[in-house]
C-alpha positions as CSV (number, residue, x, y, z in Angstrom):
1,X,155.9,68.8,-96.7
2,X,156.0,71.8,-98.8
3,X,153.7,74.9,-98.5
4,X,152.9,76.1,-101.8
5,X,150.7,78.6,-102.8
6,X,150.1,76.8,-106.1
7,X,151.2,73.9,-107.8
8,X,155.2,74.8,-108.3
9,X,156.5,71.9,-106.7
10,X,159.1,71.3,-109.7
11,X,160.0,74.7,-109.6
12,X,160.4,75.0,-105.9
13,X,162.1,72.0,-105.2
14,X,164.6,72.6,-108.2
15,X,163.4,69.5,-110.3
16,X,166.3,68.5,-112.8
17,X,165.8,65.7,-115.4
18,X,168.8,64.5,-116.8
19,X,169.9,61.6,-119.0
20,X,168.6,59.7,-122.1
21,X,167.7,56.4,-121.0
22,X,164.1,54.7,-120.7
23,X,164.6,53.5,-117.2
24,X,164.6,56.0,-114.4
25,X,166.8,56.8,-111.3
26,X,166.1,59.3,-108.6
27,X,168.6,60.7,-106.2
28,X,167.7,62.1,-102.9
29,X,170.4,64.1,-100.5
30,X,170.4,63.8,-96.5
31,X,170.0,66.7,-94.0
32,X,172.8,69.8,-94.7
33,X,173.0,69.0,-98.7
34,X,171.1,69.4,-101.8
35,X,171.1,67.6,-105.2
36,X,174.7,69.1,-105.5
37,X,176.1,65.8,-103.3
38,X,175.2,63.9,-106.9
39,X,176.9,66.0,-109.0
40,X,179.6,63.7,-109.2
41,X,177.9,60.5,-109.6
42,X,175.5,62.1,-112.5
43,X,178.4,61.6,-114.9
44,X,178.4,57.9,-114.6
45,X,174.5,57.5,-114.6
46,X,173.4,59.8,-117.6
47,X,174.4,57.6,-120.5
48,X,172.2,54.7,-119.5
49,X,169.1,56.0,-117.2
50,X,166.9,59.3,-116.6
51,X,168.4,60.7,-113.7
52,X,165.8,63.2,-111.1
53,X,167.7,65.1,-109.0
54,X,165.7,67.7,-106.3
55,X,166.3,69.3,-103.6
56,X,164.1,68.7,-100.2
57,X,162.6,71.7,-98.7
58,X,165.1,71.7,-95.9
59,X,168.1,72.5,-98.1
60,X,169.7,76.2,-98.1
61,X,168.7,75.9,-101.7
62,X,165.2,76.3,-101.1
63,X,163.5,79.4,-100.5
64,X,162.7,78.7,-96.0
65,X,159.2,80.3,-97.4
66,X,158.2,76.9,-98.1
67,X,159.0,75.2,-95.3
68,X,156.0,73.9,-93.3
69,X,157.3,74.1,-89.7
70,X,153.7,72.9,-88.6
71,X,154.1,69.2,-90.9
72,X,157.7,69.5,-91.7
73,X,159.4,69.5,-88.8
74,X,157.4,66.9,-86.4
75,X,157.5,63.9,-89.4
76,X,159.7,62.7,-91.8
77,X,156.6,61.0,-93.5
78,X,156.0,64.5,-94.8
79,X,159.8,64.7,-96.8
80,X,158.6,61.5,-98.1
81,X,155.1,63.1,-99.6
82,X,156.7,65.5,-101.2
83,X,159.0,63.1,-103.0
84,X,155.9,60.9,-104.2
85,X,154.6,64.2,-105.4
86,X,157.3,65.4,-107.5
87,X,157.2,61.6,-109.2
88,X,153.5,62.3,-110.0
89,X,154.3,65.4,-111.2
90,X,156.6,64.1,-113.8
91,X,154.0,61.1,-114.8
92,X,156.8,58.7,-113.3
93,X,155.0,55.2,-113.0
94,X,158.0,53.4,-112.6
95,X,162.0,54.1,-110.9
96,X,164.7,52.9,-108.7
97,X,165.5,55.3,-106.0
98,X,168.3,56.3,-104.4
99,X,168.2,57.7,-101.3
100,X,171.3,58.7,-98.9
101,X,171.6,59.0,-94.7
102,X,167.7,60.1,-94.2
103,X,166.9,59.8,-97.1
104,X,166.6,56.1,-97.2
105,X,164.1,56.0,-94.8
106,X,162.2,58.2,-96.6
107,X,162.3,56.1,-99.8
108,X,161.2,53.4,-97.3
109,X,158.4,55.2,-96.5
110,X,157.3,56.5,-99.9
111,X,157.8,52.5,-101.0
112,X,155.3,51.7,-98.5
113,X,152.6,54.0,-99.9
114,X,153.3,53.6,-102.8
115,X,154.9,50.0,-103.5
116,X,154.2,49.7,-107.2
117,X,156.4,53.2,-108.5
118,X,159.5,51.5,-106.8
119,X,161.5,48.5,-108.2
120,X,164.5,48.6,-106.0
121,X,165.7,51.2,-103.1
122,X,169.3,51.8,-102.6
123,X,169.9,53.0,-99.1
124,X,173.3,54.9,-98.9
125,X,174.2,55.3,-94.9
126,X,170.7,55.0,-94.2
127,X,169.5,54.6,-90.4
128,X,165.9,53.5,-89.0
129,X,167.2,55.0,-85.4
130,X,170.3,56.6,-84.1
131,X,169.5,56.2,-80.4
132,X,170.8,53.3,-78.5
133,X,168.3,51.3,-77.5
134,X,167.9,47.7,-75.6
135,X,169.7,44.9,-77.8
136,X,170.0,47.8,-80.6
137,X,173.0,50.0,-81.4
138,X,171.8,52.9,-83.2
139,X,175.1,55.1,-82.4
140,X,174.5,57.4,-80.2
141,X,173.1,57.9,-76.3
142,X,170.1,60.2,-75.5
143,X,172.8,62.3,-73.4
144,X,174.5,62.9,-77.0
145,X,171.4,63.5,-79.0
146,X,170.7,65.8,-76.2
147,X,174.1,67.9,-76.4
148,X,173.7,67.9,-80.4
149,X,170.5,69.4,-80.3
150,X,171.4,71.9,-77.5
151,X,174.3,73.3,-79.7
152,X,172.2,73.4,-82.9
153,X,169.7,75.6,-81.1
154,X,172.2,77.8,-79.4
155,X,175.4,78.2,-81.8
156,X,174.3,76.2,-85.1
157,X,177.8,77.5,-87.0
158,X,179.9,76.2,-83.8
159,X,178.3,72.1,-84.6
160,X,178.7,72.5,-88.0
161,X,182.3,73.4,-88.0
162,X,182.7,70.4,-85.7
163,X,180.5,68.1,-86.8
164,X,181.1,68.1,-90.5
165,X,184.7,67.0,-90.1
166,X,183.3,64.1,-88.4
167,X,181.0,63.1,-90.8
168,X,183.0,63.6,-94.2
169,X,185.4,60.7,-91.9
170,X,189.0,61.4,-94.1
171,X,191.6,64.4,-94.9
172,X,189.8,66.5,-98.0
173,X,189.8,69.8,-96.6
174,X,187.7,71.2,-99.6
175,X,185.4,68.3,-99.3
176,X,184.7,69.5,-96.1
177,X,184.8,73.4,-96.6
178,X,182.4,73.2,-99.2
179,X,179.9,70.8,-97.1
180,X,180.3,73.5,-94.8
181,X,179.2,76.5,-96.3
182,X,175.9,74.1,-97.4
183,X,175.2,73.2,-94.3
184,X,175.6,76.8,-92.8
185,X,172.7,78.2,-95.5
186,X,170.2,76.3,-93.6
187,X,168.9,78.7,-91.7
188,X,169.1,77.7,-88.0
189,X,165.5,78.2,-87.2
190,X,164.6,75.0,-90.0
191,X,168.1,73.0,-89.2
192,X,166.9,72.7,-85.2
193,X,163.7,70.9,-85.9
194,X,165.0,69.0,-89.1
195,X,168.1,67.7,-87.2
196,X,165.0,67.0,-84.0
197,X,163.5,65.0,-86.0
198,X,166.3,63.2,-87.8
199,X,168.1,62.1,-84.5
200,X,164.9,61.6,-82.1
201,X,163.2,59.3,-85.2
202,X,162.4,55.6,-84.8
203,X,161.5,54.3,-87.9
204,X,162.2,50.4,-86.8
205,X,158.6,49.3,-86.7
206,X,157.9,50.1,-90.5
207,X,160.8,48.0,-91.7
208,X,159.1,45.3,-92.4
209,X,156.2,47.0,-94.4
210,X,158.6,47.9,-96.9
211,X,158.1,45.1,-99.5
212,X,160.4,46.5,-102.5
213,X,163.5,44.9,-102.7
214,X,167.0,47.1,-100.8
215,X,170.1,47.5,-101.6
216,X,171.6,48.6,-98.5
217,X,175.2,50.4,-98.9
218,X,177.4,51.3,-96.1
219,X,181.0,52.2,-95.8
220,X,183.8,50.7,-93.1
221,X,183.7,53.3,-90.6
222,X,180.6,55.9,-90.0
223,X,180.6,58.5,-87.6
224,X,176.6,58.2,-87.7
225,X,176.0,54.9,-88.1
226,X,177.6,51.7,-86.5
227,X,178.4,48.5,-89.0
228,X,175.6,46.9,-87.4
229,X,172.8,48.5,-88.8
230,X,172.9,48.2,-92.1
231,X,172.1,44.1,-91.0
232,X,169.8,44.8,-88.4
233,X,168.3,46.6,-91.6
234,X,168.6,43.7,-93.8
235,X,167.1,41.2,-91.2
236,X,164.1,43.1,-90.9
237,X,162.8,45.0,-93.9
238,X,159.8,43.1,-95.3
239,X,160.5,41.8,-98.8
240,X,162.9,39.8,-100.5
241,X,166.5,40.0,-102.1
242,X,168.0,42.5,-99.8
243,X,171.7,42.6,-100.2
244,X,174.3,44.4,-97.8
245,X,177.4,46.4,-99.5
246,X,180.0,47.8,-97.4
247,X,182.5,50.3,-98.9
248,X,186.3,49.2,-97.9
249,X,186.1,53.5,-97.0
250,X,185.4,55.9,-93.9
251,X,183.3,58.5,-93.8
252,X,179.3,59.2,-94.4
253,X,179.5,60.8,-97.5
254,X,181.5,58.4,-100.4
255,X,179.8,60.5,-103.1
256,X,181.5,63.1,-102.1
257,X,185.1,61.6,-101.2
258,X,185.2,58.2,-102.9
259,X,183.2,58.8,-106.2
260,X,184.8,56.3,-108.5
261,X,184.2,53.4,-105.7
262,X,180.1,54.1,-105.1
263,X,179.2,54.9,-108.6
264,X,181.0,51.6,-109.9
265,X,178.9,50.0,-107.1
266,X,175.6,51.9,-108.0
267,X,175.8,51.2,-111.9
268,X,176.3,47.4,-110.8
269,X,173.5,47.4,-108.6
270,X,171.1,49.7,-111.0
271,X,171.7,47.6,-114.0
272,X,170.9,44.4,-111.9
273,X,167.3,45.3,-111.1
């Protein structure tokens, strides 16, 4: 959640508004972006739908003043506050949301306070867990999670330069130099207990709470997350009408390296709500 001496949250969180149309969309990054990761789909939203973009408080684009280790960095419930209060700062009542890698779950969670401001979540590479566990593949071993957090706290520049490769999954060397230099203005100090929180979270037992109809989007091949979550996902979230769409891509980020491809998707999927 963000610590705010006042109430600047717009401000703080570099609220944009963009777009003409009477029915809203809001975008939310994953850990190491900012509302930057959008700027590509924006094109392709404006003409029909009010598009929010922000930046969470973990983003190198936010001043680390704000950053609340003490709520911030032990729940992912409190990302998910401060995206119900920048909708009620705006007087939203209504939107779909689009939420990418932790994001999702954080739209998850902000549908389940708040059911009635969501008419449809579009989970983008979206992961309730990404620990192995009995009869569930999440991705990754607790020896893994253990070496990634190790290397975050001691050389955070060394995991970025070899992580980010991983996770942008094809050959765009810019794509991936510019995620890059993101990722390194995090400071290190707020990217450990972020990235703790992120990889240690299980978020499987709220699934089915979340009544408001998904969208769940994933692409072929994801370092992150294996091709079985997205219906693990889809078996258990609690409402209705939730439809799996897998990108004929690799890599975590389509926004980013296949922009055509997920905003074709997204428009489809927006307009049918």
């Amino acid at each position: 959640m963000v610590k705010l001496d006042s109430g600047r949250l717009l401000e703080v969180l570099n609220v944009r508004v963009t777009g003409s149309g009477e029915r809203v969309v809001v975008l939310s990054h994953g850990f190491g972006g900012d509302q930057s990761m959008w700027k590509d789909i924006l094109p392709y939203l404006v003409p029909d739908f009010k598009v929010i973009v922000f930046d969470l408080v973990f983003a190198g684009s936010v001043d680390p003043k704000h950053f609340d280790f003490d709520q911030s960095s032990n729940s992912l419930a409190a990302y998910a506050d401060d995206i119900l209060a920048i909708l009620e700062e705006l007087k939203i009542d209504r939107c779909m949301y689009v939420g990418h890698s932790v994001s999702g779950m954080l739209g998850c969670l902000a549908s389940i306070k708040r059911p009635e401001l969501f008419e449809r979540l579009i989970l983008l590479g979206a992961s309730p867990r990404y620990l192995n566990d009995e009869s569930y593949e999440g991705g990754s071993e607790r020896g893994e999670i253990d070496g990634i957090l190790s290397t975050i706290k001691s050389n955070y520049s060394a995991w970025v330069s070899g992580f980010v490769p991983l996770l942008i999954g094809v050959d765009q060397p810019s794509i991936v130099d510019d995620l890059s230099r993101k990722w390194l203005s995090i400071k290190p100090e707020i990217a450990f207990p972020v990235a703790k929180s992120i990889f240690e979270c299980d978020l499987r037992s709220i699934l089915t709470d979340v009544k408001t109809p998904c969208s769940i989007i994933q692409t072929r091949k994801d370092v992150v997350v294996p091709s079985s979550v997205p219906y693990y996902m889809q078996r258990n979230l609690g409402g209705e009408n939730n439809s799996v769409h897998i990108l004929d891509i690799d890599g975590h980020l389509p926004q980013l390296t296949s922009t055509h491809l997920l905003a074709k998707l997204l428009t489809q999927l927006l307009a049918g709500s």
